[in-house]
matplotlib code that plots the C-alpha trace (Angstrom):
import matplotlib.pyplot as plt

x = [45.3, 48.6, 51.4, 53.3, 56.8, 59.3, 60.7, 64.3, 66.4, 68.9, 72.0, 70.6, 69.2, 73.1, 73.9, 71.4, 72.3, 76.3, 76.1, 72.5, 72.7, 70.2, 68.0, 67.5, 67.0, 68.2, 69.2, 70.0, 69.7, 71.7, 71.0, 73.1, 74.5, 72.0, 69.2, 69.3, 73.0, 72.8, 72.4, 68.3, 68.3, 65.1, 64.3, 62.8, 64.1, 66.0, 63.4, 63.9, 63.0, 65.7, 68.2, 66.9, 67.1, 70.8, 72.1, 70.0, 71.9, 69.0, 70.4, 72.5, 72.0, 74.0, 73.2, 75.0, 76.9, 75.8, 77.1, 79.0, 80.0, 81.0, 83.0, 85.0, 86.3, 89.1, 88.1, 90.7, 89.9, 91.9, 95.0, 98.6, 101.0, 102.3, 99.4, 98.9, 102.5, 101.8, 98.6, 100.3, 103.2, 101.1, 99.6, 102.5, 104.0, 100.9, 100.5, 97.2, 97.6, 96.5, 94.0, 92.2, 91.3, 89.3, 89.8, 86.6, 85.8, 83.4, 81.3, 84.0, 86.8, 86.9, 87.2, 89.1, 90.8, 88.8, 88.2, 88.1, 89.9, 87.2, 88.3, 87.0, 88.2, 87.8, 88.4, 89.4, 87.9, 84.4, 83.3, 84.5, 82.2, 82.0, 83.3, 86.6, 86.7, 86.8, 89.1, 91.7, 91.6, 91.6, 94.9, 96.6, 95.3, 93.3, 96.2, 95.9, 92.1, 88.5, 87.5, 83.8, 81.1, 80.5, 77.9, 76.9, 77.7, 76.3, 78.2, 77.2, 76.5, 78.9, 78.5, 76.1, 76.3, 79.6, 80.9, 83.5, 86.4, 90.0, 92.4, 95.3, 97.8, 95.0, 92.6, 88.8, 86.9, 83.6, 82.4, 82.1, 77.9, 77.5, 77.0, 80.3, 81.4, 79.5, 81.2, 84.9, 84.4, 82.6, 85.7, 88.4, 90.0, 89.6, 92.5, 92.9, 92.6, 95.4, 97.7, 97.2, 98.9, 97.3, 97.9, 97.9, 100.7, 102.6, 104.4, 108.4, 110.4, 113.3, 116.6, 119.9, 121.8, 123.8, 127.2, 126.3, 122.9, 124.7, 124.0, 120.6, 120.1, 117.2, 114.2, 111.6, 108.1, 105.1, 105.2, 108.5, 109.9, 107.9, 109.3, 112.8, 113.5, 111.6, 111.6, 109.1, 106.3, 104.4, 104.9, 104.1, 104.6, 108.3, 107.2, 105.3, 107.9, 110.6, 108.4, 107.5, 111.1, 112.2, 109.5, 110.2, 114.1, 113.1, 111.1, 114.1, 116.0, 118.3, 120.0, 119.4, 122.5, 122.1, 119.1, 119.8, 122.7, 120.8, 117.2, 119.8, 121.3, 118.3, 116.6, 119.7, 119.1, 115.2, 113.9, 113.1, 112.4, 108.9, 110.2, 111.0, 113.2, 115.7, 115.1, 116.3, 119.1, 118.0, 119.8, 120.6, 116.7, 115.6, 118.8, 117.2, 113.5, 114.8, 116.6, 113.2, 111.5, 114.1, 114.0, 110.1, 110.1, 113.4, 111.8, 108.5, 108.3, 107.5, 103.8, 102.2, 98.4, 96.2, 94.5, 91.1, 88.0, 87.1, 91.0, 92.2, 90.6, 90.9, 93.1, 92.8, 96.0, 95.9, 98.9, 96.8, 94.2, 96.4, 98.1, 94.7, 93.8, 97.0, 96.3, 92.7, 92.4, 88.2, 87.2, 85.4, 84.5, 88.2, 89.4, 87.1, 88.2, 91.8, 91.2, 89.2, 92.6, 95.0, 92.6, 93.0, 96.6, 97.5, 97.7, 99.3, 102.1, 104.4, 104.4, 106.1, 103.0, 99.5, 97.1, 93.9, 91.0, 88.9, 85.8, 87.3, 88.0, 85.0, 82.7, 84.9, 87.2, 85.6, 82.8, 82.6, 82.7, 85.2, 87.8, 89.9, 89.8, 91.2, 93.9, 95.2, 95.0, 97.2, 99.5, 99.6, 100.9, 103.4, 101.4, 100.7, 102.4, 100.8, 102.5, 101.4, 103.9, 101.4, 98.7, 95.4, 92.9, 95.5, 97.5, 95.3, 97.4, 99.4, 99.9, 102.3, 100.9, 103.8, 102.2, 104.1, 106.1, 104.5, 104.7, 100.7, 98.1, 95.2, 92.1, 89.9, 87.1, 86.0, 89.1, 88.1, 89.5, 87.3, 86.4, 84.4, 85.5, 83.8, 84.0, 87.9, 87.8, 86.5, 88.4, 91.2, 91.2, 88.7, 86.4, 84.2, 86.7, 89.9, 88.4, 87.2, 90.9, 92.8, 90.8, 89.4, 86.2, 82.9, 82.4, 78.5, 78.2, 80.6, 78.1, 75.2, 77.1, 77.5, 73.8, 72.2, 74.7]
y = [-28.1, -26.2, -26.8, -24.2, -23.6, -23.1, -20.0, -19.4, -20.6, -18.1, -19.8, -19.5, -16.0, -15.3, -17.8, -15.5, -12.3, -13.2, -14.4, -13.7, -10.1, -8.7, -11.8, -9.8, -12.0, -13.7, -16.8, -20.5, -24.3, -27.2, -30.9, -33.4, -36.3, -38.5, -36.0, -32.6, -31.0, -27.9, -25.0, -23.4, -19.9, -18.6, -14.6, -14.8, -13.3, -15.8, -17.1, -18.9, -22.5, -22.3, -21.2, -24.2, -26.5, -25.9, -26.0, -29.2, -30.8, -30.8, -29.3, -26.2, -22.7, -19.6, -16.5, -13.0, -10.8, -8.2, -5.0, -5.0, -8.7, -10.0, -12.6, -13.4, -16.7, -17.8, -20.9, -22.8, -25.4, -28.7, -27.4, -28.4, -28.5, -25.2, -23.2, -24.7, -23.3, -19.9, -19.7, -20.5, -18.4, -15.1, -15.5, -15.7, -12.7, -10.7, -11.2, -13.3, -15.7, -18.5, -17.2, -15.1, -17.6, -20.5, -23.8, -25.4, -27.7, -28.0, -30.5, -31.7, -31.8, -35.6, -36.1, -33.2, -31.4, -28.5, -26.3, -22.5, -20.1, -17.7, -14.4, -11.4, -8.4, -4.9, -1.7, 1.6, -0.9, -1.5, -3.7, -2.7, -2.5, -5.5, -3.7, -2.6, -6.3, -8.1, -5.8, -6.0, -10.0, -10.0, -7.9, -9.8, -13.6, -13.0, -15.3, -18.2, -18.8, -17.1, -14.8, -14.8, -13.5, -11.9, -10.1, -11.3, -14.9, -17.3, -18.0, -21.1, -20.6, -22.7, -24.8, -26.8, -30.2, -31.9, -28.7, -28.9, -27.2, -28.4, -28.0, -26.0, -29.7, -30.9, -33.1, -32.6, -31.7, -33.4, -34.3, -30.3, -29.4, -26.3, -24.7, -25.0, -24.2, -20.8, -19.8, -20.8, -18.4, -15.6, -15.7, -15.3, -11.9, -9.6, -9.1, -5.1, -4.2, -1.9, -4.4, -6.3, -5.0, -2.7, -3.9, -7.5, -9.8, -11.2, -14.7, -14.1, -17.2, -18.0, -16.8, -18.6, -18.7, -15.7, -16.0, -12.9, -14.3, -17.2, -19.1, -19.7, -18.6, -16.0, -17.5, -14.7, -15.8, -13.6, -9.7, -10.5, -11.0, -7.5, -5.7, -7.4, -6.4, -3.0, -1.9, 0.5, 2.3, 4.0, 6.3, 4.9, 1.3, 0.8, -1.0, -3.3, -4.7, -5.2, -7.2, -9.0, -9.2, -10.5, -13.0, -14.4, -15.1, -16.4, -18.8, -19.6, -20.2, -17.3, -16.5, -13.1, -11.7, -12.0, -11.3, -8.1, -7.4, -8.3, -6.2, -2.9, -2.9, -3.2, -0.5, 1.6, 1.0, 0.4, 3.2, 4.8, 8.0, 6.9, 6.5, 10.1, 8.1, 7.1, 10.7, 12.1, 10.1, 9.0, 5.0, 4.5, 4.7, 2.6, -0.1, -0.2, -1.0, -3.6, -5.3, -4.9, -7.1, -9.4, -10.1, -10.4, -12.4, -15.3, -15.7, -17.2, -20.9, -23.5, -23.8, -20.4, -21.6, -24.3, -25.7, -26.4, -23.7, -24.0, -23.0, -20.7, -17.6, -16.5, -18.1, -17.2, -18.1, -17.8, -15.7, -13.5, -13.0, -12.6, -9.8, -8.2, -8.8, -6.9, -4.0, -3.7, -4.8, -4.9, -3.6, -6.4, -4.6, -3.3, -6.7, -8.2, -6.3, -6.9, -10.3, -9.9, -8.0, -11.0, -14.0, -11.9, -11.4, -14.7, -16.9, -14.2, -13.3, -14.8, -11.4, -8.5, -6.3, -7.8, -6.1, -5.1, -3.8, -1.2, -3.1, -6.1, -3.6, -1.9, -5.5, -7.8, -6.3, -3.2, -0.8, 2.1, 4.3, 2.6, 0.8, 4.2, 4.9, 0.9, 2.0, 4.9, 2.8, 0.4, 2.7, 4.4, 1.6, 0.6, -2.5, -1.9, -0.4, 1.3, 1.8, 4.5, 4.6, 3.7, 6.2, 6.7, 5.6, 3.6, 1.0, -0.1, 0.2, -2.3, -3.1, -4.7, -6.3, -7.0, -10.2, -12.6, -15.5, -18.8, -22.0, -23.1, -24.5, -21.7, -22.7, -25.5, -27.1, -30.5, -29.6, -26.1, -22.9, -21.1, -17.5, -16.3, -14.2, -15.7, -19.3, -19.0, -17.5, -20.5, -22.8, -21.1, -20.8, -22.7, -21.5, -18.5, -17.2, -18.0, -15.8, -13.3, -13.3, -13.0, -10.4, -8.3, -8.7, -9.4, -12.9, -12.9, -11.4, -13.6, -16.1, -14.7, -14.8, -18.5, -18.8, -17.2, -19.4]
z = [220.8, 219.9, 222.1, 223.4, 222.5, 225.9, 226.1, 225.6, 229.0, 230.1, 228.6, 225.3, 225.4, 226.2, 223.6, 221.0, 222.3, 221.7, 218.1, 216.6, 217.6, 215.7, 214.5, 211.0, 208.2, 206.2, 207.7, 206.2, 207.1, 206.7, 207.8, 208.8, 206.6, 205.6, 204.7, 202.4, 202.6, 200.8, 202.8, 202.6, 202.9, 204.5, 203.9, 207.8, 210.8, 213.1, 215.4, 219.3, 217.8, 215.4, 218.1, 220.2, 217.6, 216.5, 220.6, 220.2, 217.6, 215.2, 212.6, 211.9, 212.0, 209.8, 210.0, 208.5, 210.3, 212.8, 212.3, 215.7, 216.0, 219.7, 217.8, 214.5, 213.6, 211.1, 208.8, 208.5, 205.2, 204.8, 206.6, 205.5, 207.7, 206.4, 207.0, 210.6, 211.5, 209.3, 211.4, 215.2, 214.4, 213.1, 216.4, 218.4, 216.4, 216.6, 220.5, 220.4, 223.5, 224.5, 226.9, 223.7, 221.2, 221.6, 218.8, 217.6, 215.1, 212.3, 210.8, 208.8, 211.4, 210.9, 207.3, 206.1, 209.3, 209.6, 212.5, 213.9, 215.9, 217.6, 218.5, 220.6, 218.9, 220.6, 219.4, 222.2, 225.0, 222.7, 220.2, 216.4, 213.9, 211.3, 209.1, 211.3, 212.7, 209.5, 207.4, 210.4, 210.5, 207.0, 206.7, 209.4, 208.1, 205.3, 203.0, 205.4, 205.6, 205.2, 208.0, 209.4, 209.8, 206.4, 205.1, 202.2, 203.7, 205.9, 208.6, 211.2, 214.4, 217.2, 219.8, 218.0, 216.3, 215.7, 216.7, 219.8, 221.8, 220.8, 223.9, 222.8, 222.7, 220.2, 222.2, 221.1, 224.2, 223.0, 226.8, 227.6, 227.2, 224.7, 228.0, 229.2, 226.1, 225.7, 229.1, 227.9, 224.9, 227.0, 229.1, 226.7, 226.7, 223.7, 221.5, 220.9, 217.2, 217.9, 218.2, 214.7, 211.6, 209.4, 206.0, 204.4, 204.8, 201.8, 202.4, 201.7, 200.5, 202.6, 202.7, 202.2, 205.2, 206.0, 208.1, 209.9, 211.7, 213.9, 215.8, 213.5, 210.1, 210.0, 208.0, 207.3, 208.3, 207.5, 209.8, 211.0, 207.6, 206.0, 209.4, 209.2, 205.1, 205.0, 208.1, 209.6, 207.3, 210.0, 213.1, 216.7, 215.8, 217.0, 220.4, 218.3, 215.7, 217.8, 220.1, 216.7, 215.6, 218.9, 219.6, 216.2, 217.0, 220.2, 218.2, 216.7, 219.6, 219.6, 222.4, 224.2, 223.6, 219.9, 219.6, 221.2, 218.8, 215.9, 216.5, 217.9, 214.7, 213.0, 214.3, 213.6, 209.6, 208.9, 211.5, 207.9, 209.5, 211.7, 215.4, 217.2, 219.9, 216.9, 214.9, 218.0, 218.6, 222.1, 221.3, 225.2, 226.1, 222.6, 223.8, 226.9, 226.0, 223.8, 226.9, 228.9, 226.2, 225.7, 229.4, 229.3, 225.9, 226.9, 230.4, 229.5, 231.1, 228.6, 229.6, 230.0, 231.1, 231.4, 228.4, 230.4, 229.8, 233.5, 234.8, 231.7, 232.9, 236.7, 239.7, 243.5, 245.9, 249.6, 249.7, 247.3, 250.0, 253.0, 250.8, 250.4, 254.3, 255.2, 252.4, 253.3, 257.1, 257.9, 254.5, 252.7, 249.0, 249.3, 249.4, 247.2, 244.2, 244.9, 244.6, 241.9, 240.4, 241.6, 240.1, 236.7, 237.1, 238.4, 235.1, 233.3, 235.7, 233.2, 231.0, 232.8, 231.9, 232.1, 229.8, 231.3, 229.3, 230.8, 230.9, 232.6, 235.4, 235.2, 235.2, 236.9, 239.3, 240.7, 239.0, 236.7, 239.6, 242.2, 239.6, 239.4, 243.3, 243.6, 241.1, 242.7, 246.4, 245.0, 243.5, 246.4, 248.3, 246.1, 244.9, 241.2, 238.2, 235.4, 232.1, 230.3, 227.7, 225.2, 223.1, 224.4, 222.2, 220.3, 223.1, 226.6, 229.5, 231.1, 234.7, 236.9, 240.6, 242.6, 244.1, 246.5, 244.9, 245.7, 244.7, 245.7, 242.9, 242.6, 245.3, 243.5, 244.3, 242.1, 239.2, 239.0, 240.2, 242.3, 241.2, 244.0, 246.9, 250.1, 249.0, 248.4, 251.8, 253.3, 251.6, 252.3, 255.9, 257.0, 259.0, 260.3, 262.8, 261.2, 257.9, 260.8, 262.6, 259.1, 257.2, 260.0, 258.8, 261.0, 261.9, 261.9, 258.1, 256.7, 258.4, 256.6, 253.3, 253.6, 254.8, 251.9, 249.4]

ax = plt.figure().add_subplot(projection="3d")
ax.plot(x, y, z, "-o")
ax.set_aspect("equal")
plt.show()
């Protein structure tokens, strides 16, 4: 009698659906130490078994890439020190935070060093083809380290065996399920294509001193060093390298005021031609965007987010939700989105503008429909900012929430912050008629909500 083989569980449908994609052959095999190393490559399409038998820790799975990847990953061999601090400062200089990369390491981690950086990549608010994906990570890191998935390739699967999260101060998360970590990477936030460069960076040697760069000698380092010797080669791209420039002296510990001097003159000499602000001489409003960053850039605090999965991604404050009681008195979805707004916002509040992407409002704040009504509510009152000083189709827009000051850890429950609505409500005041009193909302269906779970 044949046994039956247990369908897929829901986790690891999402699990199949996020990096199988397409299940089209081929695929390949590897077992663990002890047994047959070399990778098998089977002309098959990917089946469930195999899918439950890498999660399981069997053995591992690789696959090729899908032609629109959810994720890419840099593979990062026997680092040096060198390339480590290449790597972390490319990312600072190309904007990729904390909060949109997850570290994982590979078989291998424990002999040689090796790990991965996973990234979401989007392209105009959708995923990028492979194609777009790979040649953009390629051009931005492809000097450093390989970048995955390929397609003529095989590329293994995460989560599985001897595969674990790194918190971002280096400690190896190995007591997380491959559960938990499928929802830390399905929570990081995409990093816009737009914002990487667009052609391959060269590595510059250093420069001697110069008299003229105190209080620190400028040492070129990768985008910063193409931008700060050529200058601009491309229209619409200002914004971008002096954000670049600037985050790379503050790296260096410049002060503000000298940093100012330094990026004002720069601009001056190596616009080359591609910025319409300098070609029309327009120097006050280009002096004062460069202030704006600088005062966004020097007043990051030291530590910008957690480095837990569970806590990285959304935060909920009671002030938040007496903000969105007053705004929306007795209208429950109108204060449910806001808070849905404010958890997002919270653990980035350190950047002056808080990027957004258009499906996180249309999935997780509001709806396809009622996302651009809550914008133009919130507006209305004064509450939120929207920048639109970048292209469409080019630069997402940013927001600013002006959101009370406070000084009160997010609402938690067992070390985690709670994401949900009504149960932040409770824990936040209490009780059925104190959530009643405070929001305006009806005492017996906030009852049913916490009868039905």
């Amino acid at each position: 009698m044949s046994t039956a083989v247990r369908p897929l569980s829901i986790p690891e449908k999402a699990f199949a659906k996020t990096f199988v994609r397409d299940f089209s052959s081929p695929y390949a095999i590897q077992q663990p130490e002890g047994r047959r190393t070399n990778w098998r490559t089977k002309y098959r399409p990917v089946s469930d078994p195999l899918i439950k038998a890498h999660l399981e820790q069997q053995y591992w799975i690789g696959t090729k890439a899908p032609w629109y990847p959810v994720f890419f990953n840099l593979d990062i061999d026997r680092p040096t020190q060198k390339t480590l601090d290449n790597i972390s400062n490319r990312l600072d200089a190309f904007g990729v935070g904390e909060h949109q990369r997850a570290l994982m390491t590979t078989p291998s981690h424990a002999k040689h060093g090796n790990f991965r950086i996973y990234l979401k990549l989007e392209y105009a608010d959708r995923l990028p083809t492979w194609k777009l994906g790979y040649d953009a990570l390629s051009g931005a890191f492809g000097d450093l380290c390989e970048v995955y998935p390929q397609r003529r390739r095989k590329d293994r699967l995460p989560c599985g065996r001897a595969q674990d999260l790194i918190s971002e101060d280096g400690r190896i998360l190995n007591h997380l399920t491959w559960e938990e970590e499928l929802h830390f990477l399905m929570k990081l936030d995409p990093v816009p294509i737009e914002q990487l460069p667009r052609q391959v960076q060269l590595e510059f040697p250093e420069l001697s001193p110069r008299s003229d760069d105190a209080p620190k000698a400028w040492k070129p380092r990768t985008a910063a060093a193409e931008l700060m010797q050529n200058g601009l080669q491309q229209r619409g791209t200002r914004n971008e390298a002096q954000f670049i420039l600037l985050n790379d002296l503050w790296r260096s510990n410049f002060q503000p005021g000298d940093a100012a001097l330094k990026i004002k003159a720069w601009i001056r000499r190596h616009h080359n031609g591609f910025s319409d602000t300098a070609n029309q001489g327009r120097w006050k409003d280009i002096n004062a965007e460069i202030d704006r960053q600088i005062k966004s850039i020097w007043s990051r605090p030291q530590t910008l987010l957690p480095d837990t999965p569970h806590s990285l991604n959304l935060a909920i404050v009671k002030a938040d939700l007496e903000l969105g009681a007053e705004l929306f008195k007795g209208d429950a979805v109108r204060q449910k989105q806001f808070i849905n707004l404010t958890a997002f916002i919270r653990p980035r509040q350190h950047h002056e503008w808080v990027y957004i992407p258009a499906w996180v409002w249309r999935e997780k704040i509001a709806g396809t429909r009622t996302h651009l009504p809550l914008i133009a509510s919130l507006q209305e009152k004064g509450i939120l900012d929207v920048n639109n000083s970048y292209k469409v189709g080019n630069y997402s827009k940013r927001f600013k929430l002006n959101l009370p000051k406070t000084s009160a850890q997010p609402i938690s429950f067992d070390g985690r912050n709670t994401t949900d609505f009504y149960e932040a409500l409770w824990q936040g005041f209490g009780s059925v008629n104190s959530i009643a009193e405070a929001t305006g909302l009806n005492a017996m269906t906030i009852w049913r909500k916490y009868q039905q779970g």
